[in-house]
C-alpha positions as CSV (number, residue, x, y, z in Angstrom):
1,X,-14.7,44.3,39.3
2,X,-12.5,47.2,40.5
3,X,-9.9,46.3,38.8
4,X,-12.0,46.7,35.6
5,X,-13.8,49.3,36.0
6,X,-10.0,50.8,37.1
7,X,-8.6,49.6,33.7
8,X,-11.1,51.5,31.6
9,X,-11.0,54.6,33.2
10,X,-11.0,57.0,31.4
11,X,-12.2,55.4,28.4
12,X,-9.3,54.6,26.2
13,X,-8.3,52.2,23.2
14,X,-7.4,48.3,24.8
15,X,-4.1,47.2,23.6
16,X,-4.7,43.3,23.5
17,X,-1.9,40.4,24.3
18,X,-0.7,37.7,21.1
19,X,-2.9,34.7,21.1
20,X,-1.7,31.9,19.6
21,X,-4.1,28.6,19.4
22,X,-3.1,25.3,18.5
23,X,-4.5,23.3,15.6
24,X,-4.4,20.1,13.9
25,X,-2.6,21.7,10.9
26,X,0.9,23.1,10.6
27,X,2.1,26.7,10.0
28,X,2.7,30.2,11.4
29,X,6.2,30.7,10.7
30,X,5.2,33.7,8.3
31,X,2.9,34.7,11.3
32,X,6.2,34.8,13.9
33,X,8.3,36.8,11.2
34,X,5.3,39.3,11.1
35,X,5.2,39.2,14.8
36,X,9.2,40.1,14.5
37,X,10.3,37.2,16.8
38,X,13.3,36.9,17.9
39,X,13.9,33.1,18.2
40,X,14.0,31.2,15.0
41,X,10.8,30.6,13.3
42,X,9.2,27.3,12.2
43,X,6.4,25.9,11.4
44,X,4.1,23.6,14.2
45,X,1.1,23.9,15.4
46,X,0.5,27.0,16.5
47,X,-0.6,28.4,13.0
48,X,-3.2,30.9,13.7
49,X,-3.7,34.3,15.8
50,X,-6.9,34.9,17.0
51,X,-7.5,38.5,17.8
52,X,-10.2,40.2,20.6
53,X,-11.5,36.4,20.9
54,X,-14.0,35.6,23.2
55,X,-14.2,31.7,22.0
56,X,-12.9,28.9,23.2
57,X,-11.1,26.7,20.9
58,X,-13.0,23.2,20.6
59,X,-9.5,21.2,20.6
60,X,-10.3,17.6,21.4
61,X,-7.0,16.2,23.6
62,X,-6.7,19.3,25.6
63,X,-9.6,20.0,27.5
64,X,-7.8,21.1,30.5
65,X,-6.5,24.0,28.9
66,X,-10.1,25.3,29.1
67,X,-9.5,28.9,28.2
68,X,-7.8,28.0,25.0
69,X,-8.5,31.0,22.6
70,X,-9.4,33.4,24.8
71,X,-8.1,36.8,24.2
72,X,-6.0,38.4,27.8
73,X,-5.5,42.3,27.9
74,X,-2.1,44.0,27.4
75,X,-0.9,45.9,30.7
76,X,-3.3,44.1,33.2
77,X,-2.2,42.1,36.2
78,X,-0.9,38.6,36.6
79,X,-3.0,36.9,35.7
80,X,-4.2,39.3,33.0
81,X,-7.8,40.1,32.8
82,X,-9.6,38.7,30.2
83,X,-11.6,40.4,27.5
84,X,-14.6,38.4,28.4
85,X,-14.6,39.5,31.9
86,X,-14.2,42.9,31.0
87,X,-17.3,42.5,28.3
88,X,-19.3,41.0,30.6
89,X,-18.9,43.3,33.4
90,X,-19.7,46.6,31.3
91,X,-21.2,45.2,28.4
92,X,-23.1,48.7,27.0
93,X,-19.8,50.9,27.6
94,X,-18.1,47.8,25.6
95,X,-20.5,46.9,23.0
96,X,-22.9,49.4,22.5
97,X,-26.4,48.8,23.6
98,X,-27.7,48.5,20.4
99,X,-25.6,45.4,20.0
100,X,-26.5,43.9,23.9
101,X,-30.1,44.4,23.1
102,X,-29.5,42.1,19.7
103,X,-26.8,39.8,20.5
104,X,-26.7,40.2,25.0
105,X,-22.4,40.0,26.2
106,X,-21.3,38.2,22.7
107,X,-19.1,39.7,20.7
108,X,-20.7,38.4,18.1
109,X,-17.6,37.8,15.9
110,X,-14.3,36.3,15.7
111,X,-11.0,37.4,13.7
112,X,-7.8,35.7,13.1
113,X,-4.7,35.6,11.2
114,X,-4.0,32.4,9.8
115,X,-0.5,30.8,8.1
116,X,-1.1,27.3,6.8
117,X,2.3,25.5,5.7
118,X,0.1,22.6,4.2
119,X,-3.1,22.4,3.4
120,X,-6.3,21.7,6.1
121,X,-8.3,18.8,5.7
122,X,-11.5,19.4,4.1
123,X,-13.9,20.3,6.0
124,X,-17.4,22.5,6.3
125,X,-19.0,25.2,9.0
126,X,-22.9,24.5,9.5
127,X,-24.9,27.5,9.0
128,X,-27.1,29.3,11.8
129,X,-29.5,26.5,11.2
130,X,-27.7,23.4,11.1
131,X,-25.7,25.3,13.9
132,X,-28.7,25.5,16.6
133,X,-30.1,22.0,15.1
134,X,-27.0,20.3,15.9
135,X,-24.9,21.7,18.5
136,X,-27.6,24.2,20.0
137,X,-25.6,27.1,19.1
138,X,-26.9,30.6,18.1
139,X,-24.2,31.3,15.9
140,X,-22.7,29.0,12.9
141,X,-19.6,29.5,11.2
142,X,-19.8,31.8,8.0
143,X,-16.5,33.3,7.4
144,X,-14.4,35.5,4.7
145,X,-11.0,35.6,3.8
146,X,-8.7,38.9,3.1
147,X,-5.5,37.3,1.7
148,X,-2.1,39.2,2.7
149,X,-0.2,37.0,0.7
150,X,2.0,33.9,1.8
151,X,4.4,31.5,-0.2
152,X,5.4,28.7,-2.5
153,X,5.4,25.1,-0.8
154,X,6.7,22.7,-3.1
155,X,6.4,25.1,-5.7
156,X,3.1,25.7,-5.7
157,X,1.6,28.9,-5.5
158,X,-0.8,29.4,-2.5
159,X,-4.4,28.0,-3.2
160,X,-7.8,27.2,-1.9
161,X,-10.7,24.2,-2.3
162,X,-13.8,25.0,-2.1
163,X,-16.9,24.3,-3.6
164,X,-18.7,20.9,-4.9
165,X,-18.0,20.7,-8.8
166,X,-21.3,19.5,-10.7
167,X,-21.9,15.6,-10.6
168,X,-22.1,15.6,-6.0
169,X,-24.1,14.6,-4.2
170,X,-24.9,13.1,-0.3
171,X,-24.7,9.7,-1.1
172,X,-21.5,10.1,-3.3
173,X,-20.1,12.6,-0.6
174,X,-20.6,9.7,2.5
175,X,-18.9,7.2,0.7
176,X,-15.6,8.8,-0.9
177,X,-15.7,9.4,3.4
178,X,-16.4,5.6,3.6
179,X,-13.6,4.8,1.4
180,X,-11.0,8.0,3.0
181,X,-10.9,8.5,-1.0
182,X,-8.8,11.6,-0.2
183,X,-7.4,12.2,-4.0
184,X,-11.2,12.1,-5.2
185,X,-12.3,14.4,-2.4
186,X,-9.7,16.8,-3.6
187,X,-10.8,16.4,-7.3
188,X,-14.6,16.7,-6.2
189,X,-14.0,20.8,-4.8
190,X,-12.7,23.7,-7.4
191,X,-9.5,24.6,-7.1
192,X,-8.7,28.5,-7.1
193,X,-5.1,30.8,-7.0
194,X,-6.3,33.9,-4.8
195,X,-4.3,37.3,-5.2
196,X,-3.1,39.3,-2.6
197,X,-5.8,41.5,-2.1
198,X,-8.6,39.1,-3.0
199,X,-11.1,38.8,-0.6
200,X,-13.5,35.4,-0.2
201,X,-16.9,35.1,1.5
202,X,-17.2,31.0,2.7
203,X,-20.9,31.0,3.7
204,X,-21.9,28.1,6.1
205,X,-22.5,24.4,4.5
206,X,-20.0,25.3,1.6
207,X,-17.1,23.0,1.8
208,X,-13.7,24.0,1.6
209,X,-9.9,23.7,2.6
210,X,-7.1,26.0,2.7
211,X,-4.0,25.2,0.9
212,X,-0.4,25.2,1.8
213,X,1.3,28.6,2.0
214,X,-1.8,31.2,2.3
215,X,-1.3,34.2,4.9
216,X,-4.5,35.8,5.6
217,X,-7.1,37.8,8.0
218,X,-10.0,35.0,8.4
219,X,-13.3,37.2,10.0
220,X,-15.9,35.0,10.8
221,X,-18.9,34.2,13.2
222,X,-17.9,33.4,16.6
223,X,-17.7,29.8,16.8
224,X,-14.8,26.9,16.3
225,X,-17.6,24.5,15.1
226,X,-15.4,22.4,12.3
227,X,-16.7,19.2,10.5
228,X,-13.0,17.3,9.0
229,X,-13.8,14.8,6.2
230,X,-9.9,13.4,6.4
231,X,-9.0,11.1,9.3
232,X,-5.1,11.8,9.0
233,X,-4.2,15.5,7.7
234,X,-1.8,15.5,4.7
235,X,1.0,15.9,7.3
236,X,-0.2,13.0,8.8
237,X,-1.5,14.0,12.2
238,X,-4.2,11.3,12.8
239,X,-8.0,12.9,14.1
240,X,-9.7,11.7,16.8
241,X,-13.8,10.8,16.0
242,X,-14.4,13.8,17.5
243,X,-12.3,16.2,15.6
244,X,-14.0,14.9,12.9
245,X,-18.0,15.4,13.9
246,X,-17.5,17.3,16.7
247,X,-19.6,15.2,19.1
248,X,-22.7,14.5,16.3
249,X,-21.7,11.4,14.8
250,X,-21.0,10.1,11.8
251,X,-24.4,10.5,10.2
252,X,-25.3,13.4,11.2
253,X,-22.3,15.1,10.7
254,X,-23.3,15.2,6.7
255,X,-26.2,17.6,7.4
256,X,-23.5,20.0,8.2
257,X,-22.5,19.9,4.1
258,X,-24.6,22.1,1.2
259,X,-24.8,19.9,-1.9
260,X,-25.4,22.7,-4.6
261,X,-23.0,22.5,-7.4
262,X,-20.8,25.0,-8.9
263,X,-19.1,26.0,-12.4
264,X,-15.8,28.3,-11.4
265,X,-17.8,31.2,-12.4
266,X,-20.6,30.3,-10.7
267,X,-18.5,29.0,-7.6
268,X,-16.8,32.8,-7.9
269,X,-19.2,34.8,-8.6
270,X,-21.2,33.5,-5.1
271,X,-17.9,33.7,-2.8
272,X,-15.6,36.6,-4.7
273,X,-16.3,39.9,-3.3
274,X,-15.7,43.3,-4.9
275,X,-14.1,46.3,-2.4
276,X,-15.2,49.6,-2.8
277,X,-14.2,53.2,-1.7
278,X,-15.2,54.0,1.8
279,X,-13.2,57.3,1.9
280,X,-10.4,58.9,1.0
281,X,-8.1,62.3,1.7
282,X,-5.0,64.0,1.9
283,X,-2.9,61.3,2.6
284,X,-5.1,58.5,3.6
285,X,-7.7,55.8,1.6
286,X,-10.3,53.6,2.9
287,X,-11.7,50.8,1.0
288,X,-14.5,48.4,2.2
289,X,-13.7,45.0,1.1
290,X,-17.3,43.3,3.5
291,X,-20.1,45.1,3.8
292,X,-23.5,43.9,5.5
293,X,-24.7,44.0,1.9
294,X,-22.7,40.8,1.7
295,X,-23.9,39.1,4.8
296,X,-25.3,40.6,7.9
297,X,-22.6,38.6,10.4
298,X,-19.7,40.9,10.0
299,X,-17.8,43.6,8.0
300,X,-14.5,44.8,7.3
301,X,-12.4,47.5,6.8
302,X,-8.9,48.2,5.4
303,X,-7.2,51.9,5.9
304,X,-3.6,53.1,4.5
305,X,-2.3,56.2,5.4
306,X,0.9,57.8,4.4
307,X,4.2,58.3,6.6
308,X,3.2,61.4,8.7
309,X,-0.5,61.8,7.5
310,X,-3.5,61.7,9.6
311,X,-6.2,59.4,8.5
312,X,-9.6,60.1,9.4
313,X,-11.5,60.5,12.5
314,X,-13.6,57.3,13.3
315,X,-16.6,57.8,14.8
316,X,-17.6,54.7,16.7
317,X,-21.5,55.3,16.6
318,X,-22.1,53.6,19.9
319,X,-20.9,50.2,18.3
320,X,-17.4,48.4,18.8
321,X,-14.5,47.6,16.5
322,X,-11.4,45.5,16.0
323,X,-8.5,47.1,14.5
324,X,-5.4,44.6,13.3
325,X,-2.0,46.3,12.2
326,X,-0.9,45.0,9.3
327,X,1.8,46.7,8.6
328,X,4.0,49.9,9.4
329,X,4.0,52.0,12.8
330,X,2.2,55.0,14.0
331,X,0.0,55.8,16.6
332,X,-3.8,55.8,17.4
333,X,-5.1,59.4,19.1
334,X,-8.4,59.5,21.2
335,X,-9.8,62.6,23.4
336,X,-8.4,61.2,26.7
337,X,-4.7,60.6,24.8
338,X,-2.9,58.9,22.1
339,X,-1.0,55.3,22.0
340,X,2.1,54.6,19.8
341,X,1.3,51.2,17.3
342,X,3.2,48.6,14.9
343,X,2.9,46.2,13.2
344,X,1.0,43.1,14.9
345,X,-0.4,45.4,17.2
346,X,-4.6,44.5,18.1
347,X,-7.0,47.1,19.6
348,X,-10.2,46.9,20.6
349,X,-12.3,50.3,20.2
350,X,-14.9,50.2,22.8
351,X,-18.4,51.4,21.8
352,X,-18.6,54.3,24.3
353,X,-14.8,55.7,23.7
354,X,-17.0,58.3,21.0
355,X,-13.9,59.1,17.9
356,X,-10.5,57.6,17.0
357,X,-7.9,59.0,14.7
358,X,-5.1,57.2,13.6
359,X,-1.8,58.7,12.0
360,X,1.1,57.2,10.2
361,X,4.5,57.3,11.0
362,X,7.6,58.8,9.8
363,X,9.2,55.2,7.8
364,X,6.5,54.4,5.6
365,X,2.7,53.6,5.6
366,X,0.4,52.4,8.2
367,X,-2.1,50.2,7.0
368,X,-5.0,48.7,9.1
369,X,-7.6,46.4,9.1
370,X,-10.7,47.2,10.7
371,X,-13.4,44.7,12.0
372,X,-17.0,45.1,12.6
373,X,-19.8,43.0,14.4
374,X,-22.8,41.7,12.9
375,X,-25.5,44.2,11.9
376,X,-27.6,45.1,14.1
377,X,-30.3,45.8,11.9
């Protein structure tokens, strides 16, 4: 508890350690060159990042590395102190009160980078409901997507399923399962080509899979609760029961899916959001691609600011933030000091560290993305 209480004193922004997590897909070879690795990159199965996580990763196979996802604090002792320890012990300075009296210790919300090299096997989140009706959990799995960008695999451009086409339905759904009817599974959810830039909400219950090459910042609530309709992944890793129902069975595992049809537009119109101005000044512009407009569970941010500008002060309002460098170098400047930045770089803001200013560099522009917890409201 010292130690802690130590670490945050004076109040200050927390640097964060790289998390990698393995999954049953392949990738992060675009996520190592961001990192700026050294060692030669490649792609296994290590493909995603997840940033100020207090979740444990729900990894069948590997139980005994129980911690699994958990995000460790930059410049602590060996063995580092965790973020959830640190939350825990002084959850109002951390979270805000506001958020403890909604949401008690949680966070409330996960973030990760994600680089897929082939495409996940389709799968669905449950929503709050299903969520606390089958697995007892408080929290589903809605998430959004900001896509950075990514590459060609086989020379295809980077793409996403999602979304029932019109003609689905349970029973149909159950047996193309039956049958592991994977080409008709595929030809069953809408295929779309996202932009760089292009941000997707994926509400619970809507089914979906990322495609091969797609870098992106995945926000989401903060669970790893994933229904797989594919026994083998299309790189033919072969999925235990479990992977595939997460502990519910085979039945039951259906009332994880929404039925509800789509036409693209329809299908777009429901999952593509619109950014909007949030700010702007000499040298710096804010846009706000997920606001609690779009769903209460989270919101996000994305800053630029010019080489040797000063964006704007942040006030934190008594409520926490994740901050995600996605490109450039700089530093982040606070009352009690400042802290130089670059690309790859996490911070968590506490609630009680009161303003933030971040400033770009002198080689180019600092650009950030910034994540909030659900509303409180």
């Amino acid at each position: 508890m010292n130690d802690l209480i130590a670490y945050l004193q004076p109040p200050r922004p927390l640097k964060l350690r790289r998390n990698r997590v393995w999954r049953t897909y392949r990738g992060g070879a675009l996520l190592d060159r961001w990192q700026g690795k050294d060692e030669p990159v490649r792609d296994g199965h290590f493909p995603e990042e997840w940033v100020a996580s207090t979740v444990r990763a729900r990894n069948p196979g590997r139980e005994p590395l129980q911690d699994e996802g958990l995000s460790l604090l930059a410049g602590t002792s060996d063995p580092p102190l965790s973020l959830l320890s640190l939350l825990e012990a002084m959850p109002g300075q951390m979270l805000g009160q506001g958020h403890v009296d909604r949401y008690g210790t949680s966070v409330g919300v996960l973030v990760k980078l994600l680089d897929s090299a082939e495409r996940l096997a389709i799968q669905v989140h449950p929503d709050r409901a299903a969520a606390q009706r089958l697995f007892g959990s408080e929290y589903g799995k809605t998430e959004a997507w900001l896509f950075l960008g990514g590459r060609r695999i086989n020379g295809e451009a980077p793409y996403v399923l999602c979304g029932f086409k019109p003609g689905m339905t349970r029973e149909k759904w159950e047996r193309l399962f039956a049958d592991q009817d994977r080409e008709a599974m595929i030809r069953s959810l809408h295929k779309l080509y996202p932009s760089p830039g292009d941000v997707m909400l994926i509400r619970g219950g809507l089914p979906h899979a990322i495609g091969p090459g797609n870098w992106m910042v995945e926000i989401q609530e903060p669970t790893d609760i994933t229904i797989r309709t594919e026994r083998v992944t299309p790189s033919g890793f072969k999925l235990s029961d479990s992977s595939i129902h997460q502990g519910i069975g085979f039945e039951r595992m259906f009332e994880c899916f929404d039925y509800r049809t789509y036409s693209e537009e329809e299908l777009l119109r429901k999952c593509r959001l619109r950014d909007q101005i949030a700010g702007a000044g000499a040298g710096w512009r804010e846009r706000k691609l997920i606001g609690y407009e779009d769903t209460p569970y989270f919101s996000l941010n994305r800053l630029t600011i010019e080489a040797c500008s000063d964006g704007p002060f942040w006030e934190l309002d008594g409520r926490f933030s994740i901050v995600i460098v996605l490109s450039g170098q700089g530093r982040v400047m606070w009352a009690g000091g400042e802290l130089p930045i670059e690309q790859g770089d996490y911070l968590f803001l506490p609630a009680h560290l009161g303003q933030v200013q971040f400033a770009g560099g002198q080689d180019g522009s600092l650009e950030l993305a910034r994540c909030f917890p659900p509303s409180v409201e």
